[in-house]
C-alpha positions, 0 to 999 in steps of 0.5 A: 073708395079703392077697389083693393083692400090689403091682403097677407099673404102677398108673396113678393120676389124674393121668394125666389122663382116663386112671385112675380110682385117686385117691392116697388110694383107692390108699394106702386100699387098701393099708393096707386090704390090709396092703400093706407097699411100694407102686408108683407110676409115672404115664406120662411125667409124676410130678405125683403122684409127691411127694404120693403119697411123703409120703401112703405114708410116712405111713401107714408103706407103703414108697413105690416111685416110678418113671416109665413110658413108654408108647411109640408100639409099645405097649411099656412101659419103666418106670424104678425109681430105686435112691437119690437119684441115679436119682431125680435121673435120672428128673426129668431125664428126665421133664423131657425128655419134657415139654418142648416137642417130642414125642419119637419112640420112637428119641429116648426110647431116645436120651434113655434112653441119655443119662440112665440108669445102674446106679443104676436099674432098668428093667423093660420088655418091650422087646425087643434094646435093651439097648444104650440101656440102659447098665448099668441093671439090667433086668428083662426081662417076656418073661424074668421071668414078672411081670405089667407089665400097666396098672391103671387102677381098683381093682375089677372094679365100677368097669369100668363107671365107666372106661367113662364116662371113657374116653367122655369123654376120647375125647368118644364116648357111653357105648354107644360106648365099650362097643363100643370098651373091651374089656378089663379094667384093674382090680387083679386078685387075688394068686392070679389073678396068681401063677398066670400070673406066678409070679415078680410077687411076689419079684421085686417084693419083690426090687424094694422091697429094692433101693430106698432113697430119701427125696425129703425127706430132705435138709435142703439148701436150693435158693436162688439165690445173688446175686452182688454186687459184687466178689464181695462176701459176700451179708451184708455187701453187704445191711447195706451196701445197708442203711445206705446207704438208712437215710442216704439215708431221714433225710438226703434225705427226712426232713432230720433225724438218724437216731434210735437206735430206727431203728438198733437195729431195723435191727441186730436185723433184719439180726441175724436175717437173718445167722443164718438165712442168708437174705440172699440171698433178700432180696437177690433180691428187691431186685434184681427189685423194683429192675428193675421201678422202673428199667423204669417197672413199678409195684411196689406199697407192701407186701404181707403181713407184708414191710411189718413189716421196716425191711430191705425198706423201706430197700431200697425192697422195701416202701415203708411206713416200719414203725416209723411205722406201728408194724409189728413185724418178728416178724409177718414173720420170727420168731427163735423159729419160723423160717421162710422169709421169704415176702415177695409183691410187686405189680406192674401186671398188664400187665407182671409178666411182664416181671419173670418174663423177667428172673429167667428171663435172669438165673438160667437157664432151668432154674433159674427154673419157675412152680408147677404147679396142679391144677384138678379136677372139682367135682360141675356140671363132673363132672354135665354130662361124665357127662351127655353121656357118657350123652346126657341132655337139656342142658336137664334138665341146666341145669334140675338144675346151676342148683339146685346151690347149692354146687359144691365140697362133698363129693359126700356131703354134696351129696346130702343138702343138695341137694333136687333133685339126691337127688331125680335122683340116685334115679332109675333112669336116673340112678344109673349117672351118678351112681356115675360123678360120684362117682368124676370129682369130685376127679379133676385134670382139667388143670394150671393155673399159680399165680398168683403163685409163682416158684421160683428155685434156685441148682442146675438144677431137673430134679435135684430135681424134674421140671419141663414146658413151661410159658407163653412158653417158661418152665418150670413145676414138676410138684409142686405148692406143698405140697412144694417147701420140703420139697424146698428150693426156696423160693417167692417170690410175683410178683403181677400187680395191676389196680390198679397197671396203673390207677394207671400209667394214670392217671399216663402220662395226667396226663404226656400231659395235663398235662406233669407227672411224678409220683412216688407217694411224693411225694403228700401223705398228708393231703390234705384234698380226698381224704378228703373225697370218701372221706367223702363216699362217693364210692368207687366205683374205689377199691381196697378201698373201693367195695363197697356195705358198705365205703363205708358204713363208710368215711361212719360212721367218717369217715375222715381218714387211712390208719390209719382207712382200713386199719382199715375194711379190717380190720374188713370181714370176717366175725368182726369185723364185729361190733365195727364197731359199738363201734369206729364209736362209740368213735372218734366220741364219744371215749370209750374202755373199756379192759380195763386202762389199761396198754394204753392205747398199744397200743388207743386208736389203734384206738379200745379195740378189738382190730382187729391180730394185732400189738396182741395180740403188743404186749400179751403182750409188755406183760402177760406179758413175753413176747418179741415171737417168742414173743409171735406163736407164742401169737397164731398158736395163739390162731388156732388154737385150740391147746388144749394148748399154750394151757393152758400158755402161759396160766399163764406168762402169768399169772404173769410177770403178776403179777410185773409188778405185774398182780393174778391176776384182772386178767391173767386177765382181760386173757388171755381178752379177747385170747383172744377177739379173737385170731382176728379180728385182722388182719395191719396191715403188710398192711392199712397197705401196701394202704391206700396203693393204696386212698388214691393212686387217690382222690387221682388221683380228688380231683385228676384225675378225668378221668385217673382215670375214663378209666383206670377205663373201659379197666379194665372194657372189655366190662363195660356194666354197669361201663362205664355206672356209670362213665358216669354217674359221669364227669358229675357230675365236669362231665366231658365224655364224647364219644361214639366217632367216626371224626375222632380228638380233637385233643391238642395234646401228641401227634399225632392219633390213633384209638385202641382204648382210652379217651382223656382231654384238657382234662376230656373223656373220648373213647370208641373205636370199639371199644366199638361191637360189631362195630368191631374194631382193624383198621378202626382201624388202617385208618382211622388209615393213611388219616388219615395218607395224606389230611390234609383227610379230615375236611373233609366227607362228600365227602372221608370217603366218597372217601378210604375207599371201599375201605378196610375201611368197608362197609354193615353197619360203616358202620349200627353207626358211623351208629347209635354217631354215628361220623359226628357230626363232620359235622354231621348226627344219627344218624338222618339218617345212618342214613336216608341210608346207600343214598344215601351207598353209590351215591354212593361207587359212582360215584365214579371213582378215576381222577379227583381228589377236586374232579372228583368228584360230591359227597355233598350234600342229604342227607334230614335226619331229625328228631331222635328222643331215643328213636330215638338212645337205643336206637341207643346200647343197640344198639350200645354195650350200655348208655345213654349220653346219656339212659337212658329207664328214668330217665325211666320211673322219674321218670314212676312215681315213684308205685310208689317203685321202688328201683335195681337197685344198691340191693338187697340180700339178703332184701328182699320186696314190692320194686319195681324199674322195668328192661326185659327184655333176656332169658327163657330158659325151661326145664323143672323137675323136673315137667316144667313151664314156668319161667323165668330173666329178666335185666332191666336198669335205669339202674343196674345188671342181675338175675337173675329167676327165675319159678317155675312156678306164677307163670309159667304166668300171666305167660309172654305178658306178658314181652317181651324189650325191654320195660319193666316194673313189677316186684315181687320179693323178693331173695335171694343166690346165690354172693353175689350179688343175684338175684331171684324175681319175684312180680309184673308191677304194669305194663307201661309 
């Protein structure tokens, strides 16, 4: 017999900060225990309620769900759904409770009242108020002898850890909560149990038997319906809508008759499509990619396998022809496995919101919800809140997390592959924290939101799943992806890009600057001028293709079209790396080795090489004669390393082979080839669509670099390190960049205006004043007003200073405006404006604004200083955060030429006895594990900014000649921290 008997109130994590009972320790427990039904009902909230179901069902423990509602008097009334109907009652109400107003204990009873009926059962022990009830069966705990009291962890042992936690919810210390926590929360044991409450077992039992409910057990699918014209079947309106964009694609844009491979592929997509029934989705998914393009948002080329179908091409869901491309329509949806579609979208990330509203009007605000995510505490967030819970010295903690090499592995296997982090974890005064990281890791900490799901159903949500308040008034489910098919509500996937909010950019700046509207698919695919600074390696910018191993790619394999250009993305990842080498040769010195020559078709686009999961489905069609559905379920288990079902597949394989004329020993052969590179394939609908991204913004490169860097600079504001790279780029463009200023550029297609963000007109690009620190929109938005009011503001110094006295320009903008040279537009240095800054602000004093500008005394003879390049240059690190007309660590670097100094840029892992040439820009210096002095020092040259760090041993000699903002000869070897180059310095070679 078990010494536990199931209990109903068990709160579990996801009442956030509130239990420690994880759903997996719960269910372990159980089994452990031989626990044969199991409660689960979280306060007001049922984020576990799904995953909780299935893990219980799994391990054949009856699950009972419910909701508890813990009221303001303390009173607990917790709601047991009998069936499907009170389940469908208790999301409605755990939706309600979740919405955006906070419900008063006399609105709960209200909303009880509203929702509940015979098909609950409703255990509280809450007194008289049976009336709000209606005939829910109740069980009332001051009638029923039971135990209704909250679990918060398992054992007794664990008291102290909750101790921790409820430390940290209420941000009180671990001797506070001592005081504060008195009571005991933990499972208690059967006999304890029964002997107070005699009746917690059968009536729990009586509990179990009267439930009967499978929250997956229906096969019913929740997707919207689209409602065509004329009341239209969906069907029939999306083979229509298809046929017109088939003409509409031959006639008007191909000028040439449809070919027949075109619409038999179109027939045995949209057969399929009739079949499964999943004309609505596409239909949908049309509609609001359609909104987008009508409304001016930028939709991107493709996404995923979606590329492969002529479907979303002819109705402009995709915009990359498949059949050109040679995309299969079984990556996407296969006949032979199906499933549902999942066809992601890109839109500018600025307005994907915009789409969202519109799904939001048009379907129902509780029939579209954004998905629910889960962040939880990894080990560094759990250390430091158990820390401070505990009062430990932060800078021991920073000293201990900076030697976590790897946040999210098992709390385990951090201990044993973590040297320093053992070594604490041993220490006395650390044990009780460390018990108490152990039990936070893993533990939900907030909810978050997808980044990209969307459900949208044809019933409202609350019937079938609890939904809460989520961003700008629109809902968001409470189970998370993993069980909303299960449920039959389908995800469609709406992504917000920073690369199309680019592209739109540019496109709204060349219309601005230049009168003309472009239209994407009207730039020319071939164009010579853009390859040719792709080739050249001028990538930086461009999507996919400006990290430091891509570009080097991008020069070897001297791209020349999109084909090339997707397979340098496909190529570029772990695994297939390592035929970069074979297939970089093979195409530049055209010689090809092919497994067997039959394949020819299939691999000499790619050059012998195996770079797509379609030429492996290609090839078991070819070879085996399997059909393509057949053929992407063998590729899928080739990935998965399917043993079992391999070995079968292989001898089919091998012998429909040999009916096709292959010998045994060649279609082994041509199996084990496959085999091997099958796992590395890349899915190339998705890397053709993306290379269209990547292409286009080097096109607007080749072609108006000025539109394109001004959009590239908006995109990294508050980055200098970027915002300085693109700088300096900028010049070699001949690209003029001008500095910020308070005279605004004059455009001769717009009205003159000071902007906030980055401007571009006739090959110049203007900084805003808001990348000086401390310059925000409102002095723009002031200073714009009085430009409006006072057309001779600009005239000179007197009337700048009299028209703005008063409005927002004092001492301390005025020296950030002197020192960025905001005020060159009147003919005097930095340095002299600075220098001059007491003069100008007693002058502007005195003036009288009772008498007209011409009668006031005037701003003149001002102390000229003389130009200081050194002076002005640090001026512009000052207040920008980065160099802008000359960097003197070029200078420095061109002076010492001597010490072959490599550019910060330029390092990679696992480099020694290098020197680089940069200046300090900051030492933080704290205590290792031997309580010894060492340091993290950041240092910056003309190219980019590293992370040193000086060992103790090396910074008990160097700690007096590191200075911030000086400059240095520094040796280093380098190394990668969550992949990115640090360093650790060796040496100071000199000081300069």
């Amino acid at each position: 017999m078990s010494n536990f008997i199931p209990l109903i109130n068990v709160r579990s994590v996801y009442n956030f900060q509130e239990s420690l009972i994880k759903i997996n320790d719960y269910i372990s427990f159980a089994k452990k225990e031989g626990l044969e039904y199991l409660f689960y009902c979280e306060n007001k909230t049922m984020y576990g309620v799904a995953e909780f179901f299935k893990k219980a069902s799994k391990e054949n423990i009856k699950p009972i769900i419910g909701l508890s509602i813990e009221l303001d008097d303390k009173k607990i009334i917790t709601l047991i759904p009998k069936n499907k109907k009170g389940y469908g009652h208790i999301c409605l109400i755990s939706s309600q409770l979740n919405d955006e107003v906070k419900l008063s204990d006399d609105k709960i009873y209200d909303l009880l009242k509203e929702c509940i009926d015979k098909n609950i059962i409703l255990v509280t022990n809450v007194d008289d108020k049976n009336d709000f009830f209606n005939d829910a069966e109740i069980l009332n705990t001051n009638e029923k002898n039971i135990f209704f009291n909250t679990v918060r962890y398992i054992s007794d042992d664990d008291k102290e850890h909750y101790r921790g936690l409820f430390a940290l919810k209420n941000g009180i210390t671990i001797n506070e909560a001592n005081d504060l926590y008195k009571i005991n929360e933990s499972y208690p044991f059967s006999d304890e149990i029964l002997e107070v409450f005699p009746e917690t077992e059968s009536v729990g039992k009586y509990i179990c038997d009267s439930v009967e409910l499978d929250i997956f057990d229906s096969n019913e699918k929740h997707m919207a319906k689209f409602i065509a014209p004329d009341n239209m079947p969906s069907f029939s309106y999306l083979k229509q809508k298809c046929l017109a964009g088939l003409n509409h694609y031959f006639r008007n844009i191909k000028n040439s008759d449809i070919p027949n491979e075109y619409i038999e592929r179109l027939n045995t997509e949209l057969n399929v499509i009739e079949k499964t029934g999943f004309a609505d989705y596409f239909l949908i998914v049309h509609d609001y990619v359609a909104y987008a393009r009508r409304n001016d948002i930028i939709v991107g080329p493709g996404r995923g396998s979606a590329a492969g179908s002529l479907v979303s091409f002819l109705l402009r869901i995709t915009t990359v022809d498949p059949i050109e491309y040679n995309l299969l329509f079984e990556r996407f949806l296969n006949p032979e496995r199906i499933t549902m579609p999942d066809i992601d979208i890109d839109f500018q990330d600025n307005r994907r919101d915009e789409v969202i509203e519109y799904l939001f009007e048009k379907y129902g605000r509780y029939n579209v919800a954004t998905i629910v995510t889960y962040q939880t505490i990894a080990f560094k967030s759990a250390f430091r809140d158990a820390c401070r819970v505990y009062q430990i010295d932060m800078e021991l903690v920073n000293l201990i997390t900076k030697s976590l090499t790897e946040d999210y592995l098992a709390f385990e296997e951090i201990l044993k592959t973590q040297k320093l982090i053992k070594e604490y974890s041993e220490k006395e005064e650390f044990i009780p924290i460390f018990k108490l990281v152990e039990k936070l890791i893993g533990c939900p900490r907030q909810t978050g939101t997808h980044a990209a799901g969307i459900i949208i159903s044809d019933v409202d949500l609350r019937t079938v799943l609890p939904i809460r308040q989520g961003l700008n008034g629109i809902y968001q489910t409470q189970f998370d992806m993993n069980y909303l098919e299960e449920i039959g509500l389908i995800k469609m996937d709406l992504l917000g890009l920073r690369n199309l909010t680019t592209i739109k950019e540019i496109l709204d700046l060349i219309k601005t600057n230049h009168k003309k509207d472009f239209s994407l698919s009207k730039i020319d695919l071939n164009d010579a001028k853009t390859f040719k600074i792709l080739r050249e390696g001028n990538t930086t910018g461009i999507f996919q293709l400006e990290s430091q191993g891509m570009t080097n790619l991008i020069i070897d394999m001297k791209v020349n079209n999109i084909n090339d250009i997707a397979a340098a993305s496909s190529l570029y990842r772990p695994g297939p790396q390592e035929m970069i080498p074979e297939y970089i040769n093979n195409k530049n010195n055209r010689r090809v080795s092919l497994v067997d020559k039959s394949l020819a078709k299939i691999l000499l686009p790619t050059y012998g090489v195996i770079v797509y999961q379609e030429q492996v489905m290609q090839i078991l069609q070819l070879v085996g004669n399997f059909s393509l559905g057949k053929a992407d379920i063998v590729r899928r288990a080739m990935g998965k390393k399917q043993i079992d079902y391999m070995i079968s597949v292989k001898d089919e394989f091998i012998s429909n082979a040999i009916k096709n004329n292959y010998s045994e020993e060649k279609a082994s052969a041509i199996w084990n080839w496959i085999e091997q590179f099958a796992k590395y394939g890349f899915n190339k609908s998705h890397a053709i669509a993306y290379s269209y991204i990547g292409y286009w913004l080097a096109w607007f490169k080749a072609h108006y670099p000025a539109e394109f860097y001004t959009a590239l600079l908006n995109g990294v504001m508050g980055n200098p390190s970027k915002t300085s790279k693109y700088i300096k780029e900028v010049k070699h463009f001949g690209i003029e960049v001008i500095k910020p200023s308070v005279k605004p550029p004059y455009n001769k297609f717009e009205k003159t205006r000071i902007k906030s963000v980055y401007t571009s007109s006739e090959n110049r690009i203007y900084m805003p004043l808001t990348l000086i620190k401390g310059i925000g929109r409102d002095f723009i938005t002031t200073l714009n007003n009085v430009v409006d009011e006072h057309e001779d503001l600009f005239n000179d110094l007197n009337s700048f200073f009299f028209y703005m006295k008063n409005k927002g320009l004092n001492e301390s903008n005025y020296t950030l405006l002197a020192k960025a040279g905001s005020f060159d537009c009147f003919g005097y240095t930095k340095s002299t404006m600075v220098a001059n800054k007491d003069f100008i602000f007693s002058a502007m004093m005195a003036f009288n604004e009772n008498l007209p500008l011409e009668k006031q005394t005037k701003i003149e003879n001002l102390f000229e200083e003389q130009l200081n390049e050194e002076m002005e240059s640090n001026y512009e690190k000052e207040v920008f955060g980065f160099y802008i007309s000359a960097n003197p660590i070029t200078k420095l670097k061109n002076e010492n030429a001597y010490f072959k100094p490599t550019d910060i840029n330029k390092l990679v892992e696992n480099m020694f006895d290098v020197n680089i040439i940069g200046q300090v820009s900051s030492i933080r210096i704290i205590k290792d594990k031997n309580q010894n002095n060492m340091a993290f020092v950041t240092v910056f040259d003309d190219t980019e900014t590293i992370d040193l760090t000086v060992f103790a041993s090396n910074f008990e000699n160097l700690q007096y000649d590191l200075v911030v903002n000086k400059n240095y000869v520094l040796k280093i070897k380098t190394q990668k921290y969550k992949n990115k180059i640090t360093g650790i310095l060796e040496n100071i070679v000199k000081p300069i």
